[in-house]
Structure formats: structure tokens, C-alpha cells
C-alpha positions in Angstrom: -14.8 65.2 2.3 -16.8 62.2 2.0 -17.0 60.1 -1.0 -20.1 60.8 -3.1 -23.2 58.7 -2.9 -23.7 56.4 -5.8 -26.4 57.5 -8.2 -28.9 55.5 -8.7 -28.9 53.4 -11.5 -31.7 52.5 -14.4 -30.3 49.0 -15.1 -28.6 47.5 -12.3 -26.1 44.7 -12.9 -27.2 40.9 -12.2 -24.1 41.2 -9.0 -25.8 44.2 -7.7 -29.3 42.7 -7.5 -27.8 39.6 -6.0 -25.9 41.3 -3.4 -29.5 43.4 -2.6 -31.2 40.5 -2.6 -28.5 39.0 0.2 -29.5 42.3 2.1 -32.7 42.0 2.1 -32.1 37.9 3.6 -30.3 40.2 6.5 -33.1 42.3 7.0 -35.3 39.7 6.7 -33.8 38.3 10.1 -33.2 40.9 12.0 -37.3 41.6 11.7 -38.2 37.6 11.7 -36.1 37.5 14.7 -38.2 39.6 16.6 -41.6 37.5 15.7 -39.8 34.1 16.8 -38.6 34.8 20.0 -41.9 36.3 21.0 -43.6 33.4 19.9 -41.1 31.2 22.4 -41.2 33.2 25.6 -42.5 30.7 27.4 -40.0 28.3 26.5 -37.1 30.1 26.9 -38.4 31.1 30.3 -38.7 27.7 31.6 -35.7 26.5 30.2 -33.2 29.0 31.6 -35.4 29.7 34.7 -36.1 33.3 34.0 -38.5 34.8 36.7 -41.7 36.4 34.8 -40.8 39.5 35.7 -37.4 39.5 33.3 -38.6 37.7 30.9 -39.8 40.3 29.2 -37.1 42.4 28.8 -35.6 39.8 26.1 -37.9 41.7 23.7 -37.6 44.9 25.3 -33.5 45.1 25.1 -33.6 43.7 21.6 -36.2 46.6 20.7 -34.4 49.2 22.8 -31.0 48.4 21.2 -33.0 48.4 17.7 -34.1 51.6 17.8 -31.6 53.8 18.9 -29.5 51.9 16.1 -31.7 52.9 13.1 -31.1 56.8 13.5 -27.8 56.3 13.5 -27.4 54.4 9.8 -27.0 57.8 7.8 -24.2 58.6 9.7 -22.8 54.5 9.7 -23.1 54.5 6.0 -21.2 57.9 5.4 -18.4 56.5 7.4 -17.6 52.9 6.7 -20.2 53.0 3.4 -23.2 50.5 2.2 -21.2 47.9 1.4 -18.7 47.9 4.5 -21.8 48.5 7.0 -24.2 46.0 6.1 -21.2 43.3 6.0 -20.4 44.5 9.6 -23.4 44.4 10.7 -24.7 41.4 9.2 -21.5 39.8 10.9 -22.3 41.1 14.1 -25.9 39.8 14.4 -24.9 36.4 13.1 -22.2 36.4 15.9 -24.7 37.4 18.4 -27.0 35.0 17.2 -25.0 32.4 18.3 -24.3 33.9 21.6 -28.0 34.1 22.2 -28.4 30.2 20.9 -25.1 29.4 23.6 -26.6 31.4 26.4 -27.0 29.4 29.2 -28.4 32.4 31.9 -30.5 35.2 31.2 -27.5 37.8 31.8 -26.0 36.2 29.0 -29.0 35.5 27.1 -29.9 39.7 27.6 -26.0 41.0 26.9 -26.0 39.1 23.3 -30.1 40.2 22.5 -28.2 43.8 23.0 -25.8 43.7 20.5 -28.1 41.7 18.3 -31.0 44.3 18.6 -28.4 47.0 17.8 -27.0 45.6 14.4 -29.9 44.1 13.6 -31.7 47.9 13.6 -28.9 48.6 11.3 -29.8 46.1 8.3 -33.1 47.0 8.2 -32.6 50.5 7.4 -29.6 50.2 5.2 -31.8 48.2 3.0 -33.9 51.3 2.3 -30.3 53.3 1.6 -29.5 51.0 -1.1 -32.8 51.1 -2.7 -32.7 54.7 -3.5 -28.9 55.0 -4.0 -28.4 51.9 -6.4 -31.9 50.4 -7.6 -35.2 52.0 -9.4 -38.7 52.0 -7.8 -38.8 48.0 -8.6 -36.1 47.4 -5.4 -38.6 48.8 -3.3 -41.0 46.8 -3.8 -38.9 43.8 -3.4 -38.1 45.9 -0.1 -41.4 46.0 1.3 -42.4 42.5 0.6 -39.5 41.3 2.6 -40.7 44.2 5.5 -43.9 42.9 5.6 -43.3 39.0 4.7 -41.2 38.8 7.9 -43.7 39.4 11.2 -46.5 38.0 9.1 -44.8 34.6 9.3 -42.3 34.9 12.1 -45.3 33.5 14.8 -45.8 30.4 12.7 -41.9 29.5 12.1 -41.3 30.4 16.0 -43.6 27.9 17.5 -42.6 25.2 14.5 -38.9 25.7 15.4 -39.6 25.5 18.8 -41.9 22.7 19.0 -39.8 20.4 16.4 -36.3 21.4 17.8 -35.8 23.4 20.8 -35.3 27.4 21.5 -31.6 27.9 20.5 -32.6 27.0 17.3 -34.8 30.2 17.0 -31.0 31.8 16.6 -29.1 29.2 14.8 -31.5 29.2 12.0 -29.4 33.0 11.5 -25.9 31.4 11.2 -25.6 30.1 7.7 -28.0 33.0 6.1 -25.5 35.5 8.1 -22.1 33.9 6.8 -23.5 33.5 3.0 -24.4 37.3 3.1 -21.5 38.3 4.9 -18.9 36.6 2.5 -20.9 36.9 -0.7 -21.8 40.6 -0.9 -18.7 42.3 -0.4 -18.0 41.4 -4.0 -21.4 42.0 -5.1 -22.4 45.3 -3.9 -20.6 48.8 -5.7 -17.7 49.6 -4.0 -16.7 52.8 -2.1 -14.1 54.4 0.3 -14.8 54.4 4.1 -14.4 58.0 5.3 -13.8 57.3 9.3 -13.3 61.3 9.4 -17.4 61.7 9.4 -16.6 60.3 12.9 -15.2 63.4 14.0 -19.1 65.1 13.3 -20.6 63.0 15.5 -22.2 65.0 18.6 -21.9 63.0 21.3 -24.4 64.9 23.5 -27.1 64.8 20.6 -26.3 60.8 20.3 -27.2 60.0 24.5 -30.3 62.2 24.2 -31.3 60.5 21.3 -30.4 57.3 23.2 -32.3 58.9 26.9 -35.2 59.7 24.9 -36.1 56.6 22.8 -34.7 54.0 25.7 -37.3 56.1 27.9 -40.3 55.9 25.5 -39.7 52.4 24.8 -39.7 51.5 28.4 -42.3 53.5 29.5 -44.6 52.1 27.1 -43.6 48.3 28.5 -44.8 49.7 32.1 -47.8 51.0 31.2 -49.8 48.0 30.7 -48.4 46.6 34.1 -48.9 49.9 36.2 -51.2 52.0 34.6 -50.6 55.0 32.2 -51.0 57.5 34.9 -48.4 55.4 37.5 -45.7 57.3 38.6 -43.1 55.0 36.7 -44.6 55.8 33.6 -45.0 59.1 33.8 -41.7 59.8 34.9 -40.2 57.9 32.5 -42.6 59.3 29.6 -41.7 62.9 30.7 -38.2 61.8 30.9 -38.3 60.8 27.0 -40.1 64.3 26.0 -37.9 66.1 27.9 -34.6 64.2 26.3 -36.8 64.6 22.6 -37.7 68.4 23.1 -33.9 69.2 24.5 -31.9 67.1 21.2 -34.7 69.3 18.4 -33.2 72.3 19.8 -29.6 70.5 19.4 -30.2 69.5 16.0 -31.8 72.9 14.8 -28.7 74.8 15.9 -25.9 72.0 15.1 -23.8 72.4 12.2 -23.6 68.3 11.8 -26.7 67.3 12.8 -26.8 63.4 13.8 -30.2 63.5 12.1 
């Protein structure tokens, strides 16, 4: 069985909201992230020597990775729990941070936006999980104000880091954020078993539709504004994505460990 969800709690302890508030700063890059790098294309482009044509797939594997990652938290947390998966993922990012920031071709520079996309969907959900399993209404507040804090000023700091340093910095500025939250809130936030049997639930098939059909959607909609909504591309790749979508509803209706 897995270990029970921690109830929420009326008055938190001053750890708790400290190791939150480290979640939120992980959260708050993985979104910022996305807001920077946009903002340096151009840069990036010319200093690696990216053709326009892959350039933008930078954003689009970060966003691809990002969103077939948030689904998945529910199950994440059940298995390695809050604490455990935010302190992986957190890790992860900040490693692939500073793959991104070493990348000196745009193979590289694509394989680390992948993983960092992909743990980087998980911290912003898994801030939401520990608003409603450890905090009152106040936390999510604080929640939203770091949601909405982080694309509202991630164009400005993107062209400032850019302009005053030089594009690798877009991902070092990640590093010591990432090792402070990494280190600090494994002794902050409550603790709780990992329960790696959940594992064993996981429906594979449900997991690479859900994978077909949002990779699809996102991709469609980044070829529609170069070949039309009614090119051949997008349209198969639209019908592709409803067809994944309509096939992994019946999955999950029928499923008795539904991955969502």
C-alpha cells in the first residue's frame, strides 16, 4: 500500500514554509527558463551556428518534454514522495542546466533542453501538490504569484543576461538556486516513505499515448504557423494527437490504475 498523504496542516512549521518556499525558487526556474531562452534565440543561434530552421525546436523540445512530464507527477509523488521528487528533480534540472550552459552544438544543446524540459514540468506541478497536502489557502497564493511573476519578467532578465554576459549564462544563473534547494529541503519538507511498488501500476501503453498525443499537438501547433492549418503536416499530425487522446480516454475509463 502506499503511505498516506499528509494532511494538510492549519499552522505549518517555520521548516515547512522555508522548504516551500525553496520549491517555489525551483518552480520559479523551470517557468523563468522558458521566458529567457526565448528572449535569446537569436543569440544562441549565431553563436552555435544553428540553421533557422532548428532553432526553434530549443523551445519546442523543452515544451514537448514539459508537458508530457506534468501528468505524470501524481504518480512520481506516490512513488518516491514530495519531498524525494522535487529534490530529484530539482537536481536534475540544475544538472541539465549546466549541460545546456556547456553545450557547444545544437545536438547537445537540444539532448540537455530534453531532460531539462522534462524535470522542470515536474517542479511546477509538485508545487501545487504540496500546497494542498501541507499548507492552507495562504500557500497558494504564494503559489500563483511565483506562476505568474516568472514569464512576466523572464523577457526582461533574458535580454539583460544576455546583453551584459553572454547566453550560457541564461542557464548558469540555475546552478546555485538548484544546489541550495536541492541540499536545503530534504530536511525541511515532512518526511515520508518512497513506495517504488506504485511503479508496478504504471500502464505503459496509456504512458506513450499520452506521450504520442501531447508530443503530436505540441508539434502540430509549431507547424501551423509555417504551413498553414489545413497543410498536410498539420493535419496529420493534429489527427495523429486526437486519435492517440480519444484511444488513452477509453484506456483510462476501463483501467484499474489509471495513469491519470
Amino acid at each position: 500500500m502506499s503511505a498516506p498523504a499528509a494532511a494538510p496542516q492549519d499552522t505549518p512549521g517555520v521548516t515547512i514554509w522555508l522548504g516551500f518556499i525553496l520549491m517555489c525558487v525551483g518552480m520559479f526556474m523551470a517557468i523563468l527558463d522558458i521566458q529567457v531562452v526565448a528572449t535569446s534565440l537569436p543569440t544562441i543561434q549565431e553563436a552555435l551556428g544553428i540553421s533557422p530552421e532548428a532553432m526553434s525546436w530549443i523551445q519546442t523540445a523543452y515544451l514537448i518534454a514539459e508537458i508530457i512530464a506534468i501528468p505524470l507527477t501524481g504518480l512520481l509523488t506516490r512513488v518516491f514522495s514530495l519531498r524525494w521528487l522535487f529534490v530529484g528533480a530539482v537536481s536534475m534540472f540544475t544538472l541539465a542546466s549546466l549541460g545546456c550552459a556547456l553545450s557547444g552544438s545544437f545536438h547537445m544543446l537540444l539532448a540537455f533542453r530534453v531532460v531539462q524540459g522534462f524535470f522542470g514540468g515536474l517542479l511546477i506541478p509538485v508545487v501545487f501538490s504540496a500546497v494542498f497536502l501541507l499548507f492552507p489557502a495562504l500557500a497558494t497564493t504564494i503559489g500563483g504569484v511565483v506562476a505568474v511573476l516568472a514569464p512576466t519578467i523572464g523577457p526582461v532578465v533574458g535580454g539583460f543576461i544576455t546583453n551584459t554576459w553572454s547566453w550560457p549564462w541564461l542557464f548558469l544563473i540555475n546552478i546555485a538556486p538548484g544546489i541550495i534547494a536541492a541540499t536545503a529541503t530534504p530536511a525541511l519538507l515532512p518526511r515520508q516513505r518512497m513506495n517504488l511498488l506504485e511503479l508496478d501500476k504504471l500502464d505503459l501503453l496509456a504512458l506513450l499515448l499520452l506521450a504520442v498525443s501531447l508530443a503530436s499537438l505540441e508539434l502540430g501547433l509549431k507547424e501551423a504557423p509555417k504551413g498553414g492549418w489545413l497543410s498536410s503536416n498539420c493535419i496529420a499530425l493534429l489527427v495523429l494527437s486526437a486519435s492517440c487522446l480519444t484511444l488513452l480516454i477509453q484506456r483510462l475509463l476501463v483501467s484499474a490504475h489509471p495513469i491519470l
